[in-house]
C-alpha positions as CSV (number, residue, x, y, z in Angstrom):
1,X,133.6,197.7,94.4
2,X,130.9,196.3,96.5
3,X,130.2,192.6,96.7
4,X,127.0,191.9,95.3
5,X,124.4,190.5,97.6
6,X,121.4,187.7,97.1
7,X,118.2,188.8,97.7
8,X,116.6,187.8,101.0
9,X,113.6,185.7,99.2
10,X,116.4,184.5,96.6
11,X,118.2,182.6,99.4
12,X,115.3,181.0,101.3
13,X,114.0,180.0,98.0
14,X,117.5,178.2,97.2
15,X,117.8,176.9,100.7
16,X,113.7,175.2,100.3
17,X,115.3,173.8,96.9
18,X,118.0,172.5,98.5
19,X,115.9,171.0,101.7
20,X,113.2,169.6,99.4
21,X,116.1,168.0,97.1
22,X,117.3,166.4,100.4
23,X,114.1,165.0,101.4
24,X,113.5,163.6,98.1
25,X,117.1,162.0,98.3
26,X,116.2,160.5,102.0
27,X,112.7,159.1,100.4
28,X,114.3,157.6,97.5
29,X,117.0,155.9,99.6
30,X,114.0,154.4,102.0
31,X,112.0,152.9,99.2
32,X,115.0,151.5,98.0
33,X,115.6,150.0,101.2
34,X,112.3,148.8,101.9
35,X,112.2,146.9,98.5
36,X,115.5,145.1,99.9
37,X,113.5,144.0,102.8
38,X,110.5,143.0,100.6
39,X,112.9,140.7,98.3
40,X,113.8,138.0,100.2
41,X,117.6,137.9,101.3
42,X,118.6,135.7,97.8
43,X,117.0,138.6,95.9
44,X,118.0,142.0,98.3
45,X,121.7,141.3,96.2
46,X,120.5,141.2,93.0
47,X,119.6,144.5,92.8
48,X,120.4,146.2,89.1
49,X,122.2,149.0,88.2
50,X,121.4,151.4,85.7
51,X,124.2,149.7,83.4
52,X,122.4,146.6,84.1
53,X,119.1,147.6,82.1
54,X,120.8,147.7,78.8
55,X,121.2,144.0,78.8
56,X,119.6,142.3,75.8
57,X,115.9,141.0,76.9
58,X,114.9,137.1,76.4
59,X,112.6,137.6,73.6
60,X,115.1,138.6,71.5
61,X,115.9,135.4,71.5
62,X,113.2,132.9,71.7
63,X,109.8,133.0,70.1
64,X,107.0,134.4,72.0
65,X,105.5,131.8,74.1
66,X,101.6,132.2,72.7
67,X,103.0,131.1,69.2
68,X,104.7,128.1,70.4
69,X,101.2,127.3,72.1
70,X,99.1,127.8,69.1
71,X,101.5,125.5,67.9
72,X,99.3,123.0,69.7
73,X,96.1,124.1,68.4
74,X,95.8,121.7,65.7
75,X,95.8,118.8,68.5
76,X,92.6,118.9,70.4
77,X,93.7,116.9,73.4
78,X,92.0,119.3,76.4
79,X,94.0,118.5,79.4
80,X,92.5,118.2,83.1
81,X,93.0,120.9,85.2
82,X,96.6,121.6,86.5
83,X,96.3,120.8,90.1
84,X,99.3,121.6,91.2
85,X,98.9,125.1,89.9
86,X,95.5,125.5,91.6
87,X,96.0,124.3,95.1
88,X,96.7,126.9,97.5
89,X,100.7,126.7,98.9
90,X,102.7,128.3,101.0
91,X,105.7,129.0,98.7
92,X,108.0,132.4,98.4
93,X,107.5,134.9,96.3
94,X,109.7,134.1,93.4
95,X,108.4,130.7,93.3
96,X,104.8,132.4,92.8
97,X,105.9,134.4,90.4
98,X,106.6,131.1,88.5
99,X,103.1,129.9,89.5
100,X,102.1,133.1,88.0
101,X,103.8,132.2,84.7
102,X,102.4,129.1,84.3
103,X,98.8,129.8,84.9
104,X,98.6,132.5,82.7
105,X,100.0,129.4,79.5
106,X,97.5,127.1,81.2
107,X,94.9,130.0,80.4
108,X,96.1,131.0,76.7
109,X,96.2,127.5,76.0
110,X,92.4,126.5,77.4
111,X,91.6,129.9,75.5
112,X,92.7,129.0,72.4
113,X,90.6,125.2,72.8
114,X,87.3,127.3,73.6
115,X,87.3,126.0,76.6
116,X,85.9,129.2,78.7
117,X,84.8,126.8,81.7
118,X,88.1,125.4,82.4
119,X,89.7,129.2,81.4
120,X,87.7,130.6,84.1
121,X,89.3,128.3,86.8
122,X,92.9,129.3,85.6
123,X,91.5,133.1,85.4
124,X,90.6,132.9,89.0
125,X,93.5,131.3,90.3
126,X,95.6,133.6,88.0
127,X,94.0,136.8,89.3
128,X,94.8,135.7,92.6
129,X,98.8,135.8,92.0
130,X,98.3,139.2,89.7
131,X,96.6,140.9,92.7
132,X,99.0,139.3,95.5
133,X,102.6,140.4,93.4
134,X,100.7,143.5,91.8
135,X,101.7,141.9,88.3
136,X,99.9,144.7,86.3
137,X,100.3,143.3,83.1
138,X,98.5,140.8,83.5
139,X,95.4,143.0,84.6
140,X,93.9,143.7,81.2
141,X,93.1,139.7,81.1
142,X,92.8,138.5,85.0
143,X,89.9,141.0,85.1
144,X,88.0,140.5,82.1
145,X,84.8,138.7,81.7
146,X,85.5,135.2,80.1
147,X,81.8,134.4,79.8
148,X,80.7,137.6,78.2
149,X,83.6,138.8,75.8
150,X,84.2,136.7,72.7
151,X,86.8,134.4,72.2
152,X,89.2,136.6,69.8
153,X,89.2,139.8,72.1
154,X,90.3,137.2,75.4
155,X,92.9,135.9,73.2
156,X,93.8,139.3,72.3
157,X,93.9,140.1,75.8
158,X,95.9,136.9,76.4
159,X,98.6,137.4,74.5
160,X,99.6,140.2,75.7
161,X,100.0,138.8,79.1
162,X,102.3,136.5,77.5
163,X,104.4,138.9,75.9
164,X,107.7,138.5,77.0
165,X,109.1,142.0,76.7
166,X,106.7,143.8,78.6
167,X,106.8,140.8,81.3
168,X,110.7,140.9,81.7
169,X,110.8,145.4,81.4
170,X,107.8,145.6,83.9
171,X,109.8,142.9,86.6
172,X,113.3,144.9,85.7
173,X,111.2,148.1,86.6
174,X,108.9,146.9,89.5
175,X,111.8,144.3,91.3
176,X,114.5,145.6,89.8
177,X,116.0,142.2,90.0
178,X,116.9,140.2,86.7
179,X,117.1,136.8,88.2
180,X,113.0,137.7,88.9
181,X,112.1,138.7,85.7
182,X,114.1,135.9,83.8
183,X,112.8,133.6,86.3
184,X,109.3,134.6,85.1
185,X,110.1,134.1,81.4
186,X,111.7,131.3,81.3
187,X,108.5,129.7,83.4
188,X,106.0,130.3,80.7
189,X,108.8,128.9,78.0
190,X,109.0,126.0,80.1
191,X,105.2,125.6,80.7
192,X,104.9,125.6,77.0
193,X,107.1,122.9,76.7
194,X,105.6,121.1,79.7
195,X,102.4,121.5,77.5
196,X,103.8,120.1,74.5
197,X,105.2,116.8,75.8
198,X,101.7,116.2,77.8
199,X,100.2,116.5,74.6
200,X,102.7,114.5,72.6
201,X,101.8,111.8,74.8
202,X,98.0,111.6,73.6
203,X,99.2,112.1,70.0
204,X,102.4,110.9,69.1
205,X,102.8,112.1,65.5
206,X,105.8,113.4,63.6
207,X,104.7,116.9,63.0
208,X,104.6,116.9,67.1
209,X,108.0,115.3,67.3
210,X,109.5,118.3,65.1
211,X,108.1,120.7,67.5
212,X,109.6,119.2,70.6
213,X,112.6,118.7,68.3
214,X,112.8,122.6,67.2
215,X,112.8,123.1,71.3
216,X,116.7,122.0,71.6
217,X,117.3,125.7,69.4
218,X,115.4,127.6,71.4
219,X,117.1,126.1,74.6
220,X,120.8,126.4,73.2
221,X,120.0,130.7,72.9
222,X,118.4,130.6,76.4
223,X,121.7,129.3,77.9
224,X,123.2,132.0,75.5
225,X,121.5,134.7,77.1
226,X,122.1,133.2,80.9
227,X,125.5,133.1,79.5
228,X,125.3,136.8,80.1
229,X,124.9,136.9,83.5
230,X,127.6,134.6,84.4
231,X,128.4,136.9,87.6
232,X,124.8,136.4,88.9
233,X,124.9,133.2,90.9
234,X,121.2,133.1,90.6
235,X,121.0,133.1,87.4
236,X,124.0,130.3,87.2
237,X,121.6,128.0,89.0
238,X,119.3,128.2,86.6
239,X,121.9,128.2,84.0
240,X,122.9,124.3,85.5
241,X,119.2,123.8,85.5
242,X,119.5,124.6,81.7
243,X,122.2,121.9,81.5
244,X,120.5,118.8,82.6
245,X,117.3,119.7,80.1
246,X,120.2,120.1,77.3
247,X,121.5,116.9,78.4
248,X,118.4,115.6,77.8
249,X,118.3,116.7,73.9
250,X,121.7,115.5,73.5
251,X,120.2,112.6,71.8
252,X,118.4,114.7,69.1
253,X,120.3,115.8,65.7
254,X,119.7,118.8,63.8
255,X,120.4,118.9,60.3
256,X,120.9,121.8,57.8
257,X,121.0,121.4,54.3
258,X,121.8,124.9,52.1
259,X,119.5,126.1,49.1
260,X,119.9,128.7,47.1
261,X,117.9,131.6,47.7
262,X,115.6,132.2,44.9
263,X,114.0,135.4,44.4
264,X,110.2,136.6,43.6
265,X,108.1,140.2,43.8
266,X,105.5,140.8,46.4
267,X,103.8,144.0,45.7
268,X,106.3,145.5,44.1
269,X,108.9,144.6,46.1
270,X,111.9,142.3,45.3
271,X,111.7,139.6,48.1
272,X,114.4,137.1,48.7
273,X,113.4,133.8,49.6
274,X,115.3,130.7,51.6
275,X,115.4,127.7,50.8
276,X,118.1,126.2,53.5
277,X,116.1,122.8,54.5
278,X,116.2,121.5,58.2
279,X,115.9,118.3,59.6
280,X,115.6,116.7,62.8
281,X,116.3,113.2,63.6
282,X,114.3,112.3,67.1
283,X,113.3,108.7,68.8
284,X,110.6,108.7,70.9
285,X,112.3,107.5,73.7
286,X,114.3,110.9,73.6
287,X,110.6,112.4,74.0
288,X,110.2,110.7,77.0
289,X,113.5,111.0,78.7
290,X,112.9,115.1,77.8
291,X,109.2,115.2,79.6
292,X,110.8,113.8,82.7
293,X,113.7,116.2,83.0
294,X,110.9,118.9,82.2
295,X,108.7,118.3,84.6
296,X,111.7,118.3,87.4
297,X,112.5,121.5,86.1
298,X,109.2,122.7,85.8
299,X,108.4,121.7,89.4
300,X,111.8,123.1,90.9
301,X,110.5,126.9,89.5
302,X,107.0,126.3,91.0
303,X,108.6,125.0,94.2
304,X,111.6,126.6,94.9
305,X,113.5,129.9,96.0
């Protein structure tokens, strides 16, 4: 019986297959290592795996930041201009990335105040950082026109840019790094908080108090989730980072008091309703001794590696 034989075109068109499969291999393998060359050498080791991508994402466990700002609405303190986000500096890249984070707060918040003259300085400075680290969700707003489109469209626009999931997938995809894209988070969540004790200190008032109050939750499930990565010395840093604001909020008491849940129909639909009570018990000192150990924080992500 004779051995059965490949056709001449069959076998160069296996062996191209093979040589283009190869080349592709090779390519991958050099973008991979010129990325570890662009990170710098803290980052190059905190590469993720594919196994690493199924981790839970941060805004399943905090609110999204643009809510806690339009928390702040209702107060119409309008802040001078952030300086120290403005000012040109010759920081790293994960650091601007922070820088990045703030900003785009800074421009939700003057956004949501009407205030498209001081908007258009954090849009410029902004657009800057979004061009420079090729941060493309942050496109749709960076490049639109703040004096011509009205208000609800650019806040719209805004709060996208401050959506948390498609910030922290889009750094996991782009760096592939999740100290840099919970880095980036967690700056907006703290620039939100940064906003809310600057304005706390031109109106003091209790319903302000409760919000700064409510902050001490949302901190205990961001060390939860940092908790995760407890392999990731980065991440750890920030983590003991987490532990001084915490230590800050130590002071503050959180009470719950169960209701019943009562029930009522809402088109049609049996909806259960509850009526657990929380309440907060906060001196204003506290306030003060959390704005400081804020704004360290807030100025170690801005500033540092």
């Amino acid at each position: 019986m004779k051995a059965a034989r490949l056709p001449i075109t069959g076998f160069f068109f296996i062996m191209a297959t093979l040589l283009l499969l190869g080349c592709q291999t090779e390519q991958a393998q050099r973008q991979t290592a010129k990325r570890k060359q662009d990170l710098s050498p803290v980052d190059a080791d905190d590469l993720t795996t594919d196994s690493s991508r199924f981790q839970p994402l941060i805004s399943e466990f905090i609110p999204e930041s643009s809510l806690l700002l339009e928390k702040l609405l209702e107060y119409p303190a309008q802040l001078q201009d952030a300086n120290e986000l403005l000012q040109k500096k010759s920081v790293g890249e994960t650091a601007r990335l922070s820088l990045a984070a703030a900003l785009a707060c800074r421009l939700h918040l003057a956004l949501l105040q009407q205030n498209k003259s001081q908007a258009l300085v954090y849009q410029k400075a902004l657009q800057s950082y979004a061009k420079d680290l090729q941060l493309e969700f942050l496109y749709p707003i960076t490049d639109a026109s703040i004096e011509d489109t009205p208000i609800d469209s650019l806040l719209t626009l805004s709060r996208k840019a401050l959506n948390q999931e498609q910030a922290q997938r889009f750094l996991l995809n782009y760096y592939h790094s999740p100290y840099l894209s919970i880095r980036y988070v967690l700056s907006m969540w703290l620039e939100q908080l940064y906003l809310s004790c600057l304005i706390f200190e031109h109106h003091p008032n209790a319903s302000l108090k409760k919000h700064l109050a409510e902050q001490k939750i949302y901190l205990g499930s961001l060390m939860m989730y940092l908790s995760f990565y407890d392999q990731n010395q980065k991440i750890q840093r920030l983590y003991k980072q987490l532990e001084k604001l915490m230590q800050a909020f130590e002071p503050i008491t959180i009470t719950y008091e169960y209701r019943k849940p009562t029930t009522e129909v809402k088109g049609n639909v049996l909806v259960v309703k509850q009526n657990d009570l929380m309440s907060f018990r906060v001196q204003e000192g506290d306030i003060i001794h959390i704005s400081e150990t804020v704004e360290k924080m807030r100025n170690y992500l801005l500033q540092q590696p």
